[in-house]
N, C-alpha and C positions, 0 to 999 in steps of 0.2 A: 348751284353748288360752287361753294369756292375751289379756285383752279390752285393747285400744289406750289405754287409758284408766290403767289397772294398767302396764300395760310403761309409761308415759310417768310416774308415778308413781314409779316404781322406778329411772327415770332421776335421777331428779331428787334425789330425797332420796340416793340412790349420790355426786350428785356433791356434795352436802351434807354428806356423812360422807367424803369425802374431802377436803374443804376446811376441815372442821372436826380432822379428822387432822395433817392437814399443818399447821395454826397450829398446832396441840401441842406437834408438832414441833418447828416453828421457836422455840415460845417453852423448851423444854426445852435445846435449840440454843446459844439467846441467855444464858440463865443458868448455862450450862457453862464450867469453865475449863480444861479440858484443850486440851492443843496441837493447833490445825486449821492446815491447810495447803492453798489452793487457786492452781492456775495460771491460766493467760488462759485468758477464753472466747472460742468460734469460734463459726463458722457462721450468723453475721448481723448484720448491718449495725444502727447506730445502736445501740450496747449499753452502757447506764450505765457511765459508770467508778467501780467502786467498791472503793473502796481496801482497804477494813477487809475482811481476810480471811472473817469470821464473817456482818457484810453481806452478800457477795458470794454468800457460802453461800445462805444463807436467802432473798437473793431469785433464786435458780437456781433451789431446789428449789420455791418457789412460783407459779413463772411458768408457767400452764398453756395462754398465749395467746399466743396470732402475734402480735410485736412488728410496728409499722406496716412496716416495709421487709423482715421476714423472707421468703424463701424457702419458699415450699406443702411443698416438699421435705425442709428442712433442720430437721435441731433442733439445739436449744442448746449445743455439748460445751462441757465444763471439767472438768480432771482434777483431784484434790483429795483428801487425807487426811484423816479428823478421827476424831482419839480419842474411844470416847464410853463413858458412865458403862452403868448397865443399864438407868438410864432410858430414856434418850437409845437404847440399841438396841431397848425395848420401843414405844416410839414409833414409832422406824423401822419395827417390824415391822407396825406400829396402820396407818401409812401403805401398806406393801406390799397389807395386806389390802385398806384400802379401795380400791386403784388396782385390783386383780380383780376388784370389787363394779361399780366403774363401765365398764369392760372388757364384764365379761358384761352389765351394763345395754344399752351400747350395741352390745354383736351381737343382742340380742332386738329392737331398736327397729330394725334393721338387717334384721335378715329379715323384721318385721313390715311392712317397706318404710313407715313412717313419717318423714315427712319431721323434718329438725331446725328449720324455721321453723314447727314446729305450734304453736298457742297452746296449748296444756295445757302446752308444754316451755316456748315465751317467754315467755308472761305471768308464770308464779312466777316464776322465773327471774330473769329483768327486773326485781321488787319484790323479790326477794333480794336482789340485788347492791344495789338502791339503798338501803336499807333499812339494810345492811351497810358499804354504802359510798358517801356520798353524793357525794363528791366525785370520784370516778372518773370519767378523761375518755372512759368507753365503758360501752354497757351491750348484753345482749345482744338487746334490743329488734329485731323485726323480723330477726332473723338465728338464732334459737337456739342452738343450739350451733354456730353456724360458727368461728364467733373461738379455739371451743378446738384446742390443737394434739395432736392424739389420741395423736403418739407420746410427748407430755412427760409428758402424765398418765397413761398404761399404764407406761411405763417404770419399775423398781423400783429404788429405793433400796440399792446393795452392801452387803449387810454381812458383810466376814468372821467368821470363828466364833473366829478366835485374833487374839493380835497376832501382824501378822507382821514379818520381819527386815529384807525388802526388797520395794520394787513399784517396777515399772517397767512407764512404757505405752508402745505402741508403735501408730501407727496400722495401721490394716487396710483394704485395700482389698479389698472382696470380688464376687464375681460370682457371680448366679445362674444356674444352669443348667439350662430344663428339658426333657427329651428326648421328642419327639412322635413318634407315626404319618401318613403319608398322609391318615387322615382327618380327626382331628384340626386337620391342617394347613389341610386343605381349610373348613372349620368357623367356623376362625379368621378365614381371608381373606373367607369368606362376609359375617360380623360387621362387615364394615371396609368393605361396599359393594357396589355392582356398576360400579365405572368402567372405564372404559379399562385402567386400570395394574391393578386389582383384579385384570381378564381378563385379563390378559398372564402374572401371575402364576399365576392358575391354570393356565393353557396350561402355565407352565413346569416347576408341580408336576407334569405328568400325565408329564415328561420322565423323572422317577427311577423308577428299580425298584419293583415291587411294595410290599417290606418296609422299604427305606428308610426308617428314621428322621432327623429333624433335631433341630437343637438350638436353643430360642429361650435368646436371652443379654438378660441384665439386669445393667448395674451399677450396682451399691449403691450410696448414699453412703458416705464413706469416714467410719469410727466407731475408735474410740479401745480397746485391748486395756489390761488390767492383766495383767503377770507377776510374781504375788505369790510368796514365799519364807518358807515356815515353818521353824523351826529348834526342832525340839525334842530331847531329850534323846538316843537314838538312833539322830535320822536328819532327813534335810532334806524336807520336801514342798515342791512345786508346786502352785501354780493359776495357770488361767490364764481372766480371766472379762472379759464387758463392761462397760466402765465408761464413759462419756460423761460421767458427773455422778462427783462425791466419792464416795468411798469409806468408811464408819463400818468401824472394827474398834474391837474392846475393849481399852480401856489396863490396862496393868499397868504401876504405877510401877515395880515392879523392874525392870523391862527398860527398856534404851537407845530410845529414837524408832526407829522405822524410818527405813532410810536409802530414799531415793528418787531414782528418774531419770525427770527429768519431760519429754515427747515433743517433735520439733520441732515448729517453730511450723503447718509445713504436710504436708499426710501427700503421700508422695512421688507422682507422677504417672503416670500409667501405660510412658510412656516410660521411663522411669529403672528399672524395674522387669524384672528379671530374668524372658526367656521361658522357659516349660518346655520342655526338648527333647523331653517325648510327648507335646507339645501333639496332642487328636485333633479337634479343631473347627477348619475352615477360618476364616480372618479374612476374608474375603469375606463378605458377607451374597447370602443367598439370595432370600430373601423379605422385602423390607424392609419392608413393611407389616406385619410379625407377628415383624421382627427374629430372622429362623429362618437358623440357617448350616447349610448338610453338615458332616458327616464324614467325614473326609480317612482 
């Protein structure tokens, strides 16, 4: 078993080689002249405007911290094109790896139940960033890694494998769904207290059948699809992949730009949204404290 000392070690320099990536990046990015295309960004409040496409780029894919009025919830989308050299995709892929270095760093320090204001994590850390950047109006001082936003720096970089002919995004709303037993259920509600309403609930578990299963429902944040279109010599393929952030594919000048439809401004509501006729989960909630519906 790794000793707490090593796991926090391994955090650290993880997230050192992925900050040290990503300026690579950026800077292979910056002295690129191939055609980049990026639309608005969503999902938080107080967000630079910044004009110069290539900018706007680079400080997306750099931003690994909750802006001060962000949402705990939310990350950054902006949908976005950019033709890139083999540099520019060998980079990308320098960045991918290192965002699964710091990933597994931080599910070891995560089972190790180590906290993220440990001084093995703040204190480097903390002379890192200053050291790096003296003028930053934050540092991770007293917080260790809180400030980072865990889904921006896991999330990887697209790269398709060809150019393609056309992308279009479309948002996605999605729901999790996950299907329990009786005990289970039971287990749940235990976790969540012993109150008045806890007990009521359990009373009204002990109401369903034996086998009865339920279904606890989660919805997602609503995230951004690409439906890209390759056109090769004998036939057309499809993808269809997540993208929140730009998109790198490989430019071939012989080929025309890809044409692009870029998504509206808001992803639709769930009202507006077409129900399924076998829908099998009731929309009543069962068990509100564990968000469990029957099965209709």
């Amino acid at each position: 078993m790794l000793s707490e000392s090593s796991i926090c070690i391994e955090v650290i320099h993880a997230f050192y080689a992925l900050y040290e990536t990503l300026d690579d990046f950026s800077q292979n990015l910056q002295a690129s002249s191939l055609p980049i295309w990026l639309g608005d960004l969503h999902s938080a409040t107080d967000l630079p405007q910044i004009v110069d496409h290539k900018a706007r780029a680079i400080w997306l894919f750099q931003q690994l911290t909750y802006l001060p009025a962000q949402d705990p919830k939310a990350v950054l989308v902006c949908p976005g094109l950019i033709a890139a050299d083999e540099a520019l995709v060998q980079a990308a892929l320098a960045v991918n790896h290192s965002k699964d270095r710091f990933q597994k760093a931080m599910a070891a320090l995560k089972e190790a139940k180590i906290k993220k204001d440990h001084p093995l994590l703040c204190e480097p850390l903390d002379e890192w960033f200053h050291k790096r950047h003296p003028n930053m109006g934050f540092a991770l001082k007293r917080a260790g890694l809180a400030r980072l936003q865990l889904k921006q720096c896991y999330r990887h970089i697209p790269i398709l494998s060809a150019h393609p002919k056309k992308v279009s995004w479309t948002w996605a709303n999605t729901t999790s769904v996950k299907r329990i037993d009786m005990a289970e259920a039971t287990r749940l509600l235990l976790k969540r207290g012993d109150d008045m309403g806890i007990q009521l609930q359990l009373k009204k578990l002990q109401t369903l059948r034996e086998f009865e299963q339920l279904a606890i429902i989660q919805k997602l944040v609503p995230h951004l699809r690409a439906n890209v279109v390759f056109e090769n010599e004998n036939a057309v393929d499809r993808k269809m992949l997540r993208a929140n952030i730009p998109i790198l594919y490989p430019y071939e000048a012989s080929r025309p730009l890809p044409f692009f439809r870029q998504p509206k401004a808001k992803p639709a509501s769930d009202a507006t949204r077409t129900r399924r006729d076998d829908k099998q989960i009731s929309d009543e909630v069962f068990l509100p404290a564990i968000r469990a519906h029957r099965y209709t």
